[in-house]
N, CA, C and O atoms as a GROMACS GRO file, in nm:
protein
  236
    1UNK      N    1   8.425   9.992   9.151
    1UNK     CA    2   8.553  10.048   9.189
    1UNK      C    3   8.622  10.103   9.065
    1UNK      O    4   8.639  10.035   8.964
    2UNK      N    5   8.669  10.254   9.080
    2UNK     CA    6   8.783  10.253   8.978
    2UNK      C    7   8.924  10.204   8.949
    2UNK      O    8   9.022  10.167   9.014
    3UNK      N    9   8.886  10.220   8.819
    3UNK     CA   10   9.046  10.124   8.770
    3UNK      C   11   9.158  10.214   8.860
    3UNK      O   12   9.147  10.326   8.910
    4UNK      N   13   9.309  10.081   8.860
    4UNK     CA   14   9.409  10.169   8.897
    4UNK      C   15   9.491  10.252   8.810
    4UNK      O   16   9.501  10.248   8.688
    5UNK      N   17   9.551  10.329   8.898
    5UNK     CA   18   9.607  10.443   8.803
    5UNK      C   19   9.714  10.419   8.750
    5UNK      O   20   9.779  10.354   8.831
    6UNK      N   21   9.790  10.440   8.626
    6UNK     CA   22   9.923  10.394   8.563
    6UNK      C   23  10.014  10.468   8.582
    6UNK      O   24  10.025  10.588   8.556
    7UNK      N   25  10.098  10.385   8.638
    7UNK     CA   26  10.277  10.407   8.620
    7UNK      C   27  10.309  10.452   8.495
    7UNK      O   28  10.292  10.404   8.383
    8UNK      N   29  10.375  10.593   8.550
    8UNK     CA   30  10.470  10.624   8.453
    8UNK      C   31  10.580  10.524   8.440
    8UNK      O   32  10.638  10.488   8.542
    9UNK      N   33  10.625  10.462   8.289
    9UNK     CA   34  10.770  10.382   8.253
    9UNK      C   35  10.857  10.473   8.314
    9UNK      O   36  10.861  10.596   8.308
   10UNK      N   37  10.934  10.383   8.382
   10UNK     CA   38  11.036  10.426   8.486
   10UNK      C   39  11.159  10.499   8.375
   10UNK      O   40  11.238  10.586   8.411
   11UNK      N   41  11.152  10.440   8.238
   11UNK     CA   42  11.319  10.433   8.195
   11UNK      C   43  11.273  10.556   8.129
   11UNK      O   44  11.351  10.648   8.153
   12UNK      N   45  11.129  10.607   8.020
   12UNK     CA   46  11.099  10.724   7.971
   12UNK      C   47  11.049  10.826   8.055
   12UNK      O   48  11.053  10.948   8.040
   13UNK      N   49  10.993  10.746   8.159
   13UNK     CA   50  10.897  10.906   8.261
   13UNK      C   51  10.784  10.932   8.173
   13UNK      O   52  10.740  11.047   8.181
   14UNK      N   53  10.719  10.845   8.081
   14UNK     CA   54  10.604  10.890   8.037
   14UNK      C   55  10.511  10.782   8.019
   14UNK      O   56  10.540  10.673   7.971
   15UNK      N   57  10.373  10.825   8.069
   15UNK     CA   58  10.317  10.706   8.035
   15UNK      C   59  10.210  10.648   7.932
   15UNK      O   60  10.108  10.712   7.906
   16UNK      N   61  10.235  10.530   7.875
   16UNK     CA   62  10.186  10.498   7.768
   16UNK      C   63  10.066  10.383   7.811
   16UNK      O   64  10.080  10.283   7.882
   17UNK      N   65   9.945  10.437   7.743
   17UNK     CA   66   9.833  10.337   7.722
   17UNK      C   67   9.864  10.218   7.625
   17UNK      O   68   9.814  10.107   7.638
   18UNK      N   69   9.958  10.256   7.519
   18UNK     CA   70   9.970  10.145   7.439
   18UNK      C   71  10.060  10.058   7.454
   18UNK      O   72  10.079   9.988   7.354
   19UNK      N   73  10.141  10.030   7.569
   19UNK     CA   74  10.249   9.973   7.577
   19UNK      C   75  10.224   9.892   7.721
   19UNK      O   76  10.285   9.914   7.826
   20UNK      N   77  10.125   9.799   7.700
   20UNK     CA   78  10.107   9.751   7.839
   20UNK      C   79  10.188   9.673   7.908
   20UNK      O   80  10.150   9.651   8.023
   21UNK      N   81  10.336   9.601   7.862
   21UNK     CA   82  10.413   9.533   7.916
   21UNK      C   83  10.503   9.657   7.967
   21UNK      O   84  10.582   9.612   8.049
   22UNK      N   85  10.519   9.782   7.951
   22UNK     CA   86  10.568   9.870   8.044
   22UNK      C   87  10.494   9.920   8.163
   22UNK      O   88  10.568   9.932   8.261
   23UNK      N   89  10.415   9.941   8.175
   23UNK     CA   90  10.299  10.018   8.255
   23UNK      C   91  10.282   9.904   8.368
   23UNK      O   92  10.276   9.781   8.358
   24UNK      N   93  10.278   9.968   8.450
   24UNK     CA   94  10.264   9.969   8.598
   24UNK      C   95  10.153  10.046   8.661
   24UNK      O   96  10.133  10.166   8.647
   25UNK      N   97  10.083   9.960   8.733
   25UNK     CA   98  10.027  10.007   8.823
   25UNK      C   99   9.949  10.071   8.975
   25UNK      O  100   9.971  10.001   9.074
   26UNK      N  101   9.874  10.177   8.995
   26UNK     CA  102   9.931  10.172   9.100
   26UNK      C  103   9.722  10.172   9.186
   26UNK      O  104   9.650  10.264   9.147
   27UNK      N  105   9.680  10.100   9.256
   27UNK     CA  106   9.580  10.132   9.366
   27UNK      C  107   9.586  10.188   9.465
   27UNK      O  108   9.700  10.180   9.512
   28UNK      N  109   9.487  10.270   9.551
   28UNK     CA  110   9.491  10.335   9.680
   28UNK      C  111   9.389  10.311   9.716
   28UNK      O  112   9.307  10.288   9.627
   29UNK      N  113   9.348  10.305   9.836
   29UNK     CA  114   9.281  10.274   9.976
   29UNK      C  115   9.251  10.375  10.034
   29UNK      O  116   9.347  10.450  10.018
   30UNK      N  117   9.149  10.443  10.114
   30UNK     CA  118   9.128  10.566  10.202
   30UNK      C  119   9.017  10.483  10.294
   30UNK      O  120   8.975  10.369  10.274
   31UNK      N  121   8.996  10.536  10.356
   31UNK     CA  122   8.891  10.565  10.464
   31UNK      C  123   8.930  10.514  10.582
   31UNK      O  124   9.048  10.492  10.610
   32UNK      N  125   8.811  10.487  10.673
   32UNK     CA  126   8.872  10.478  10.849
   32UNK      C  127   8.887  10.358  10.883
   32UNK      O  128   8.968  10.331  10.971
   33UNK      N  129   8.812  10.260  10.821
   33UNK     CA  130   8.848  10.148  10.797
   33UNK      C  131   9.041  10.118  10.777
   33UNK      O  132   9.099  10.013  10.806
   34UNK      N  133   9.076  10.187  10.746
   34UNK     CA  134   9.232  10.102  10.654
   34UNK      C  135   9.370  10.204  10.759
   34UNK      O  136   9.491  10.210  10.737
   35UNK      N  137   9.291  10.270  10.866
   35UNK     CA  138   9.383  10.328  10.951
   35UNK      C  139   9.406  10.226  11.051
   35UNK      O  140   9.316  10.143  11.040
   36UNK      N  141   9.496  10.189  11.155
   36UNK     CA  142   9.503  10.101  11.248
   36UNK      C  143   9.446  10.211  11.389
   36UNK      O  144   9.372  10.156  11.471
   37UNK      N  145   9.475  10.334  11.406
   37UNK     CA  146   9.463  10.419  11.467
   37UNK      C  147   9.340  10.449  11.499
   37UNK      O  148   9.283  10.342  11.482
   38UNK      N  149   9.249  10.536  11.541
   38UNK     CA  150   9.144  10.645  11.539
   38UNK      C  151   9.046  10.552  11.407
   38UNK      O  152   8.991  10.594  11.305
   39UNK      N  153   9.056  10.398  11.473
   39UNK     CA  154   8.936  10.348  11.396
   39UNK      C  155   8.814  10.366  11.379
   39UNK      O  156   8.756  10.397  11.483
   40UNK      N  157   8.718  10.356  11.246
   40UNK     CA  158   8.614  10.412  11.264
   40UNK      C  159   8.578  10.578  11.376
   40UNK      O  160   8.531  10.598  11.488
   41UNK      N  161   8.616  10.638  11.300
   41UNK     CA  162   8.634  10.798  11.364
   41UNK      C  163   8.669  10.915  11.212
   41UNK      O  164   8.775  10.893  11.154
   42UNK      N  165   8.588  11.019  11.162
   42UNK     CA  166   8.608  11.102  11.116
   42UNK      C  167   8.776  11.142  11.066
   42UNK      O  168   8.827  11.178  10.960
   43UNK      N  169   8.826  11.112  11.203
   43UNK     CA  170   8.961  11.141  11.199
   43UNK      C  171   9.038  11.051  11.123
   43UNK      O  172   9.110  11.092  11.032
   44UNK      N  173   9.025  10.904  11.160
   44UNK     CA  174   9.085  10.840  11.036
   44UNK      C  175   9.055  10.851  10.979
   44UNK      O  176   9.146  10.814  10.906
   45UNK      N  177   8.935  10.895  10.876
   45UNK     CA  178   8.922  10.905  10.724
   45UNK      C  179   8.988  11.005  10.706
   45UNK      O  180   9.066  10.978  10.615
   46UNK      N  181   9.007  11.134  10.746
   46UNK     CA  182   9.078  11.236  10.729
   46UNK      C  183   9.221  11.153  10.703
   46UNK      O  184   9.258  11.128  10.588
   47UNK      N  185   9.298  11.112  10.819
   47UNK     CA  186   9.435  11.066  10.803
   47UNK      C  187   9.438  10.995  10.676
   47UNK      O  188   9.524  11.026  10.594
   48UNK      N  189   9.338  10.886  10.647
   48UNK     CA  190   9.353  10.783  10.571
   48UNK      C  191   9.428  10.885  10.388
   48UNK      O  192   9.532  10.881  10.322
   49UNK      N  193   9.284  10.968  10.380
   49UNK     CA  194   9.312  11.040  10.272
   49UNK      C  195   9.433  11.104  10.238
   49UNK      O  196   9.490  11.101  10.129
   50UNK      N  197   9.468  11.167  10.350
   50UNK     CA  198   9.633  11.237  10.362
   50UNK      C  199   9.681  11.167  10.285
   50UNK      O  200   9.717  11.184  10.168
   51UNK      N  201   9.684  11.030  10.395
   51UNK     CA  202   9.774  10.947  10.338
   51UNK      C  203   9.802  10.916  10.205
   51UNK      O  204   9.914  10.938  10.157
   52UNK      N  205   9.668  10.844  10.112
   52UNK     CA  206   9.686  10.842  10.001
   52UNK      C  207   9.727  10.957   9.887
   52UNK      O  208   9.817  10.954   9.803
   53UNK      N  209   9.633  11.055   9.913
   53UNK     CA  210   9.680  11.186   9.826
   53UNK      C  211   9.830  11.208   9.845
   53UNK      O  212   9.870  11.250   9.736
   54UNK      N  213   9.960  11.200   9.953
   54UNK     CA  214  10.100  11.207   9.981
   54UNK      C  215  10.091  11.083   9.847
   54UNK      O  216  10.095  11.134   9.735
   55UNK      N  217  10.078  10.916   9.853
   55UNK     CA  218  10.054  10.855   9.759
   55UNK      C  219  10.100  10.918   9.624
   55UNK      O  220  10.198  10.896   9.552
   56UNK      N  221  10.001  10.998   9.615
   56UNK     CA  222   9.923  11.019   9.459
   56UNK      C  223  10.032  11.113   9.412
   56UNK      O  224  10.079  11.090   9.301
   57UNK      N  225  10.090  11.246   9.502
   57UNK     CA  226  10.170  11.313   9.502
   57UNK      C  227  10.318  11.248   9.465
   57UNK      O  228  10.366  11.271   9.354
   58UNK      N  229  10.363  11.197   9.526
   58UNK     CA  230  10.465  11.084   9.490
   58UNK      C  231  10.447  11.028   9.379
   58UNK      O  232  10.560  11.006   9.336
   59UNK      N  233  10.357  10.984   9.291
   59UNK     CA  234  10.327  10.854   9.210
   59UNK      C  235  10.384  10.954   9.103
   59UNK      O  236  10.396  10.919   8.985
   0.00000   0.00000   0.00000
């Protein structure tokens, strides 16, 4: 699995590898598995991804 992705420090907006008591992090989940909906179905993996990439977009 890949590592999770780091939080930008909220107070600079930038994020630092060397400053690990600032950094935050963040994991995501996709596939059809992790929809409650259109389980196991093409379609939830589609949704699932949305979902996270909105995620990633946000982060």
């Amino acid at each position: 699995m890949d590592e999770p992705l780091p939080r930008a420090n909220k107070k600079s907006g930038q994020v630092s590898y060397h400053d690990q008591a600032q950094l935050h992090e963040l994991q995501v989940f996709a596939g059809e598995e992790t929809r409650r909906t259109h389980y196991s179905t093409i379609l939830g993996a589609y949704f699932s991804g949305f979902r996270e990439a909105n995620k990633l977009l946000k982060h």
